[in-house]
C-alpha positions as CSV (number, residue, x, y, z in Angstrom):
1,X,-7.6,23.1,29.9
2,X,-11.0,24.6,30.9
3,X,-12.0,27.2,28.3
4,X,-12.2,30.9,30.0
5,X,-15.6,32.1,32.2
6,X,-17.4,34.4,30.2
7,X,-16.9,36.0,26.8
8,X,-13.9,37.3,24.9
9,X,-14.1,39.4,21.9
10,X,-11.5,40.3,19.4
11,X,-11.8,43.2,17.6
12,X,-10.8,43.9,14.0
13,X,-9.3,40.9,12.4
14,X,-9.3,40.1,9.4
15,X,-9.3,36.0,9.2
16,X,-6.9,34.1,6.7
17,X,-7.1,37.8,5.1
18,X,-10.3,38.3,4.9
19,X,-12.9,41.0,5.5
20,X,-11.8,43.0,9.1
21,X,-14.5,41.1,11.3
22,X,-15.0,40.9,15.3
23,X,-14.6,37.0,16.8
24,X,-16.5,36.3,19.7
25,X,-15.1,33.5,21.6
26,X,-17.4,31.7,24.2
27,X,-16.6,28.4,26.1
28,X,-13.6,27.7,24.6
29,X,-14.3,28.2,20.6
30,X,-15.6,30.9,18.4
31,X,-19.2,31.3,18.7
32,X,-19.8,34.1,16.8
33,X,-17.7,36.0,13.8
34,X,-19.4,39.6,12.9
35,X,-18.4,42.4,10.5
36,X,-16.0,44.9,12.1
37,X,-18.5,47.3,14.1
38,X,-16.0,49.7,16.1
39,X,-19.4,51.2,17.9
40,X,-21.2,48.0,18.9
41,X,-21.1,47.0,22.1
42,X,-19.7,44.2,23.4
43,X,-19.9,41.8,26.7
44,X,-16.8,40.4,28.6
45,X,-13.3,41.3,27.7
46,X,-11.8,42.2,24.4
47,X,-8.8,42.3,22.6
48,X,-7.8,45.0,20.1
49,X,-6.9,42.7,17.0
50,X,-5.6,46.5,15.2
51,X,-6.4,45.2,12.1
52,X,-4.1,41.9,11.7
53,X,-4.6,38.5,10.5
54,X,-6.5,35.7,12.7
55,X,-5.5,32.3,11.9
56,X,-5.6,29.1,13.9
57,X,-2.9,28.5,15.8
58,X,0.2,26.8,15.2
59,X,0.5,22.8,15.7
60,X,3.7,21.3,16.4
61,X,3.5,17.9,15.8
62,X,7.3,17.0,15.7
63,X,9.4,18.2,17.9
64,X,11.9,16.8,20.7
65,X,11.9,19.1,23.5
66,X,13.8,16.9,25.7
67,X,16.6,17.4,23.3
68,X,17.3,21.5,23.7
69,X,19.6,24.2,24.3
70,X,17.5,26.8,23.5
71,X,18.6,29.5,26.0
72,X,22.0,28.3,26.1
73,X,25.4,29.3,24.7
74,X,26.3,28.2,21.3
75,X,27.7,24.8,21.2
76,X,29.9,24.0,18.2
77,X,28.2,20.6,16.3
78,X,30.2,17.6,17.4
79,X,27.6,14.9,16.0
80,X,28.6,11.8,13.8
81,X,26.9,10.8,10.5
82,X,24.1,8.5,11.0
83,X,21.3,8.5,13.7
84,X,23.2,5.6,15.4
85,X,26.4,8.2,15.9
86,X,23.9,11.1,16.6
87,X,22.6,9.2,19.4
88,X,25.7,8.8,20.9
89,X,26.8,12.1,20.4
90,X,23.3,13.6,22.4
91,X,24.1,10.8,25.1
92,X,27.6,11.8,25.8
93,X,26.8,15.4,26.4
94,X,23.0,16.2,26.9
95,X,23.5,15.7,30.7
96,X,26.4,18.2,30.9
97,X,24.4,21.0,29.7
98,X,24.4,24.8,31.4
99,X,20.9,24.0,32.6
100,X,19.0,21.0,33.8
101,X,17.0,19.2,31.6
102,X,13.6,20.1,33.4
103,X,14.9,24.2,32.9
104,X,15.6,23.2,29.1
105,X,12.0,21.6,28.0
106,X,10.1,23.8,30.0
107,X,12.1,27.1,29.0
108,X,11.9,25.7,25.2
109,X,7.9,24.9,25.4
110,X,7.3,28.4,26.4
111,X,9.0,30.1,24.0
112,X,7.1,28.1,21.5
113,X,3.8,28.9,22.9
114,X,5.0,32.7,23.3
115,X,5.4,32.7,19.6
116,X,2.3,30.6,18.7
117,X,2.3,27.3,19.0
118,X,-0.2,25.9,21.6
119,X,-0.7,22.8,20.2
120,X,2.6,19.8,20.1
121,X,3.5,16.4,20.1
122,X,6.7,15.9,21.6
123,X,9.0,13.4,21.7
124,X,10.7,11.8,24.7
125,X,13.6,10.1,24.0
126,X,13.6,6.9,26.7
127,X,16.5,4.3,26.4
128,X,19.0,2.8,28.8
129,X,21.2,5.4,29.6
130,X,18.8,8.0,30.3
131,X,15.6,5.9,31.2
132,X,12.5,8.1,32.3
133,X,14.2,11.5,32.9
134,X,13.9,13.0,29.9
135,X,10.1,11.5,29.7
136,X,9.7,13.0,33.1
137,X,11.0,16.4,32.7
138,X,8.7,16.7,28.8
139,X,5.5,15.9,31.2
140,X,6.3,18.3,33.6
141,X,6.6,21.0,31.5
142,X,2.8,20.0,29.7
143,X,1.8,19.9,33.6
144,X,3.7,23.4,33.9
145,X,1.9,24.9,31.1
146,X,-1.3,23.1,30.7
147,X,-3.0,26.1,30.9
148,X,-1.5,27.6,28.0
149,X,-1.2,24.4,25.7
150,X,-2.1,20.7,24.3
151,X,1.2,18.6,24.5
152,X,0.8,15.0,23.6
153,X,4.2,12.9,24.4
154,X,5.3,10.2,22.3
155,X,7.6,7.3,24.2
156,X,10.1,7.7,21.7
157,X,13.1,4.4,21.4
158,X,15.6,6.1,19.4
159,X,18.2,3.9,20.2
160,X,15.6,1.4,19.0
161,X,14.2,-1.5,20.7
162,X,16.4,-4.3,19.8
163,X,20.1,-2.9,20.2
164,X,20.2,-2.6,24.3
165,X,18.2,-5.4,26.5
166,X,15.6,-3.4,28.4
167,X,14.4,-0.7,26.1
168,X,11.0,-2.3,25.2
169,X,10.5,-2.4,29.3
170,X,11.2,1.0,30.1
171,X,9.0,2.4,26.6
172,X,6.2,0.3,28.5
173,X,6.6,2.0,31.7
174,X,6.4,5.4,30.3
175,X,2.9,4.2,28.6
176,X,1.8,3.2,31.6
177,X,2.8,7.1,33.1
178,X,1.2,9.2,30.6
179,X,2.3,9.1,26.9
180,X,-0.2,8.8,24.5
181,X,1.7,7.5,21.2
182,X,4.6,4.6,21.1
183,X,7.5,6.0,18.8
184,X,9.3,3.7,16.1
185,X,12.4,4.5,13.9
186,X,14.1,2.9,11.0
187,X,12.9,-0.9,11.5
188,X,15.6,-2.0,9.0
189,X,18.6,0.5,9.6
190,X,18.8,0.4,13.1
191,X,17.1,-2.2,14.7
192,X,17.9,-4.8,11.5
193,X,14.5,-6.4,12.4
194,X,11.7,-4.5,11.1
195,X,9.0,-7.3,11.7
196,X,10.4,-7.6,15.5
197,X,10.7,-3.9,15.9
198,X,7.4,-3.0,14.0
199,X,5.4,-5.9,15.7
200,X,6.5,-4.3,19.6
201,X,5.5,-0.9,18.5
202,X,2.0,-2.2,17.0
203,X,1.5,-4.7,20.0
204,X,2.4,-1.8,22.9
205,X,0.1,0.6,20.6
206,X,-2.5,-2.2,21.1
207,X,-1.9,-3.4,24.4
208,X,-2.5,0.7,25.7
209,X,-5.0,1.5,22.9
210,X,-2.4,4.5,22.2
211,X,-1.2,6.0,18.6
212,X,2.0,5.3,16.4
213,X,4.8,7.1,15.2
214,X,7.5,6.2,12.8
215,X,10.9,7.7,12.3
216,X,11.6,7.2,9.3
217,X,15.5,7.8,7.5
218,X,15.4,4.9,5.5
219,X,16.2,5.9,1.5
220,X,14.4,4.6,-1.3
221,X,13.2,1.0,-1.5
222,X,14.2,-0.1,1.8
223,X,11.9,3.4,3.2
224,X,9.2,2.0,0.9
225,X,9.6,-1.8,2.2
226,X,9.0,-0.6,5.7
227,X,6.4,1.8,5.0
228,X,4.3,-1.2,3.3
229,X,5.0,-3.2,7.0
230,X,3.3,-0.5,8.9
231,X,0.7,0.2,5.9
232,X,0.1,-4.0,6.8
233,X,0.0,-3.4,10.6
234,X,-2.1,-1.0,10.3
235,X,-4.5,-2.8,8.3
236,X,-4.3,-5.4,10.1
237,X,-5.4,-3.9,13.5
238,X,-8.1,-1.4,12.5
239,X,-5.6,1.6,13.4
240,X,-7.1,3.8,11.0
241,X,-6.6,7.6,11.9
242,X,-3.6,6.5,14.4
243,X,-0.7,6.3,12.3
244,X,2.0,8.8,11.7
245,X,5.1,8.5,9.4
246,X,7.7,11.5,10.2
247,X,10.5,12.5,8.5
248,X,9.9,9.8,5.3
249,X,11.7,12.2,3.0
250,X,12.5,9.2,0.5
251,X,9.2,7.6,0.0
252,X,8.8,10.0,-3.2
253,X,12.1,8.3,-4.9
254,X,11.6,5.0,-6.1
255,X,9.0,5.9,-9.1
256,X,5.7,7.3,-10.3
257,X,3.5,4.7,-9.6
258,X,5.0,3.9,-6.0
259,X,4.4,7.3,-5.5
260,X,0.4,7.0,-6.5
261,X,-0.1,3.4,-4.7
262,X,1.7,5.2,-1.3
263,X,-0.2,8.4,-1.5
264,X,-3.5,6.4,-2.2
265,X,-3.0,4.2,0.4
266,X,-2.3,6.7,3.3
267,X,-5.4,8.3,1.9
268,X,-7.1,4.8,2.2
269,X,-6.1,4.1,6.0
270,X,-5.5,7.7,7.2
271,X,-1.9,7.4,7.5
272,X,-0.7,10.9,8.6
273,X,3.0,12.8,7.5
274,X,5.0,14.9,10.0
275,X,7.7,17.0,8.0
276,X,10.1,19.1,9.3
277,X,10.8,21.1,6.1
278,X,13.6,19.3,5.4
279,X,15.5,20.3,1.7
280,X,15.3,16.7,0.2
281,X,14.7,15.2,-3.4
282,X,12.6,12.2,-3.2
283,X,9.5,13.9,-1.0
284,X,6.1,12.4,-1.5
285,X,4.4,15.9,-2.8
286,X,3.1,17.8,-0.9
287,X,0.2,19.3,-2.8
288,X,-0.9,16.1,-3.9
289,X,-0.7,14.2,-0.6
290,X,-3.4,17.2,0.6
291,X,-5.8,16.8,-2.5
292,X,-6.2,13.0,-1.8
293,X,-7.4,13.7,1.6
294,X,-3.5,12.7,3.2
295,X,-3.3,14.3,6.8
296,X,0.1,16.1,6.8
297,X,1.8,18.5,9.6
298,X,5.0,20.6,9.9
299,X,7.3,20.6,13.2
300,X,10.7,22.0,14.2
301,X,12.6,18.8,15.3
302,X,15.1,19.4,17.6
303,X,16.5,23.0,18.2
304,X,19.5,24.3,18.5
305,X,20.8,20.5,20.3
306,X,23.4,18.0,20.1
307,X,22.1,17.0,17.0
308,X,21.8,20.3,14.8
309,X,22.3,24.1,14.8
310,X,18.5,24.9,13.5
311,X,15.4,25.6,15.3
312,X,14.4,28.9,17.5
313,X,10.9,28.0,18.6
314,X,8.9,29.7,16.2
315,X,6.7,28.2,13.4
316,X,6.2,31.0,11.3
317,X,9.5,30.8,10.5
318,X,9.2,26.8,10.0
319,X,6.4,27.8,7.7
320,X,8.5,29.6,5.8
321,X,11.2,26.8,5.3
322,X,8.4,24.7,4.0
323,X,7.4,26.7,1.4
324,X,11.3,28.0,0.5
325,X,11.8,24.0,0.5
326,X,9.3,22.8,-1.6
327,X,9.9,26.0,-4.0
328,X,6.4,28.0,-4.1
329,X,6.2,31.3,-4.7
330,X,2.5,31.4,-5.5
331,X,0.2,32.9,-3.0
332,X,-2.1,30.1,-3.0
333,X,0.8,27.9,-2.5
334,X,2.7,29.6,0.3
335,X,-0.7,30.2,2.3
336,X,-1.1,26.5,2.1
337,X,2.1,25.8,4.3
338,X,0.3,28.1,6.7
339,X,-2.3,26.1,6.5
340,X,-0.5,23.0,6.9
341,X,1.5,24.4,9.7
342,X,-1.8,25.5,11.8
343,X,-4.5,23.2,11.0
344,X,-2.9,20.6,9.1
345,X,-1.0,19.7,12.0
346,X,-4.5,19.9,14.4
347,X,-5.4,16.8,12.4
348,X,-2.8,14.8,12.9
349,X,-3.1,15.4,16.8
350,X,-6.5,15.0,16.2
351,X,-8.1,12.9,13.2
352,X,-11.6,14.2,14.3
353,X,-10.7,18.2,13.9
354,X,-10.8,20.1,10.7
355,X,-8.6,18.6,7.9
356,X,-7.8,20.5,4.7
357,X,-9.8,19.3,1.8
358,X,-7.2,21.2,-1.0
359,X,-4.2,23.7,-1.4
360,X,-7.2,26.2,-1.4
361,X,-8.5,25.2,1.8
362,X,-8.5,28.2,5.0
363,X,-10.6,26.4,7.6
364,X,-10.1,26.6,11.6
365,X,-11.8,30.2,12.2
366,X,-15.0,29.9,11.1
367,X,-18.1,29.3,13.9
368,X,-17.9,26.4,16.0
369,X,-14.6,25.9,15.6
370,X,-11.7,26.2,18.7
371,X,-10.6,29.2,19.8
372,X,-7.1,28.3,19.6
373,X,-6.0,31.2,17.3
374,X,-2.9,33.6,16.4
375,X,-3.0,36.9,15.6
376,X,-0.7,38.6,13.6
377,X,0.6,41.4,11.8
378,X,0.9,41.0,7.6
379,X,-0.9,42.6,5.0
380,X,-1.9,38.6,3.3
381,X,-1.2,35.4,4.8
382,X,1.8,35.1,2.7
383,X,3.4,38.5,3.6
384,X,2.8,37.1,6.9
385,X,5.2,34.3,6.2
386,X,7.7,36.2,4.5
387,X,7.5,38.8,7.3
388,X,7.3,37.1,10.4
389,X,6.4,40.1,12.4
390,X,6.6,40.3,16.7
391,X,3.7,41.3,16.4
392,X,1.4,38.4,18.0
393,X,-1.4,37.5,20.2
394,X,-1.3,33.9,21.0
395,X,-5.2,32.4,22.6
396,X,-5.7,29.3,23.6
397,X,-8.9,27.3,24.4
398,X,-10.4,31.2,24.3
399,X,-8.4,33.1,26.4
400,X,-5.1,35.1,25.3
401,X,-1.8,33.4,26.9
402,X,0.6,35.3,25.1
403,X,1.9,38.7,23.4
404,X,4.0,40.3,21.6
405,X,6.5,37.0,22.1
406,X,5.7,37.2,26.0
407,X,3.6,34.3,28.3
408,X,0.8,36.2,30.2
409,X,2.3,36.5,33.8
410,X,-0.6,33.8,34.6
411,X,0.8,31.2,32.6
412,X,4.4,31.2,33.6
């Protein structure tokens, strides 16, 4: 989106915590960062940050917002075990929903935005049954809200590519009309072909010069035989920097030195992680995935669907789950799942951004960088988390597009 005319100024904030400061935001990032000065004056517009926190804002990098009912009543959980039996659950009823599928995404994005998130990378589930429509409502709602956020869309097979004849077609067709990553998922327990299905998601990723993401359910060694097929592929083609492995939650399993080879060689060839917090034994660790330089974001999945019950929009609250999840209850620790969720998932979208060097690491509101930032109430960055106040400006590209949970009128 174009960054706002003119200047912005936010007024007493105190970033990651710090010292209460004034940003000033200019063409789109923060040009200047000043001690708190409540008599000097100021150009442009400005926003009364009352003393809260200023972080950057929150990046969801895994989330399927063609596959919603946030809005809607309750629906009882009527999915089978397996992805395979999931599928088919979401298939049988996602067209029978109180509202559209166009209402759904777009209602869904802008709630996340309202609370913070105006960076994603959404899926869009395209297959037989439904073909382009879910695709086609996801980019609407970026074209709704483009304004207000940065939504990549990821052609997304997840009733694979090999099970129903036509599905490597109609993924093509969606990268020719707009999405900017071809989606994988479990080469050998869905598809039973992980060479076939791996080498059509490497050669469409090719063939539109686009990025990669895997699904990835498979336990133990058979997770850790297809990781080492796209670790090849990715060699292989020079696809440094445009590789993301989601979900993975078993790649941590098999034993210590897997563990260090896997780590080092994401490092190696800039393999990123998308979690979604998920309460699993087996995880690659986290902490030492950021020290060796691994890009690794945090997303909300689906919410409230035909799948699961969890999910609500808001990735303070996702934040939280990753640090309940993985345990912490050191400050350090807890802010760096903040971290993670804000610019750790920036990264992933894009490898050129800030990335965080350590656990320690607070960058993304420091001179130069975007003015895509949050504000929000919290005495620290960690009561912040355990809090999760209302209390929220949301800015994007330097201008505010939501607060206090509600899209500026302009942006809706």
């Amino acid at each position: 989106m174009p960054a706002i005319e003119g200047t912005l100024t936010v007024r007493n904030v105190r970033p990651w915590g710090g010292l209460p400061s004034d940003a000033v935001l200019r063409d789109g990032k923060i040009a200047e960062l000043l001690p708190y000065d409540a008599t000097r004056a100021v150009d442009g517009d400005v926003v009364d940050g009352r003393g809260r926190l200023l972080v950057p804002s929150f990046a969801d990098v895994h989330v399927h917002l063609d596959s919603t009912r946030i809005g809607l009543p309750f629906r009882a959980h009527t999915g089978a075990p397996g992805v395979w039996g999931m599928m088919l659950n979401d298939r049988n009823n996602w067209r029978t929903a109180e509202a559209s599928i166009t209402e759904r995404v777009r209602n869904t994005l802008g709630a996340m935005i309202a609370r913070g998130t105006t960076r994603v990378r959404s899926y869009a589930q395209i297959d037989v049954d439904c073909r382009l429509e879910r695709f086609e409502a996801v980019l609407a709602a970026k074209e709704y809200f483009a304004d207000a956020a940065d939504v990549e869309i990821i052609a997304f097979p997840q009733a694979g590519l090999l099970r129903e004849e036509g599905s490597v077609e109609l993924i093509e067709e969606a990268l020719k009309a707009g999405a900017s990553v071809v989606g994988g998922i479990d080469p050998c327990m869905l598809d039973r072909d992980p060479v076939r299905h791996l080498d059509l998601v490497f050669g469409l990723a090719e063939k539109y010069q686009v990025a990669v993401d895997v699904h990835l359910h498979e336990p133990g060694e058979l997770g850790v035989f297809s990781t080492d097929l796209i670790l090849e592929r990715t060699r292989a083609l020079g696809m440094q920097g445009k590789v993301t492995l989601s979900h993975a939650y078993q790649l941590g399993s098999v034993n210590e030195a897997t563990t260090r080879r896997l780590i080092d060689e994401f490092a190696e060839l800039d393999v990123s992680m998308a979690s979604i917090a998920q309460s699993a034994s087996g995880q690659l660790p986290l902490t030492a995935l950021t020290e060796a330089g691994v890009r690794f974001g945090l997303g909300e999945d689906g919410q409230r669907d035909y799948w699961s019950p969890y999910g609500n929009c808001d990735m303070l609250d996702r934040t939280w789950q990753l640090a309940f999840t993985n345990g912490y209850r050191q400050d350090e620790l807890i802010e760096h799942c903040l971290a993670v969720a804000t610019v750790g998932g920036a990264s992933v979208l894009d490898p050129g951004s800030p990335r965080l060097k350590g656990v320690a690491d607070r960058p993304g509101v420091a001179v130069g960088d975007v003015a895509d930032l949050v504000l929000v109430d919290g005495e620290t960055p960690t009561s912040a988390v355990m809090d999760r106040s209302n209390d929220r400006t949301v800015i994007h590209a330097g201008r505010v597009v939501a607060d206090g949970l509600a899209l500026r009128q302009e942006n809706v």
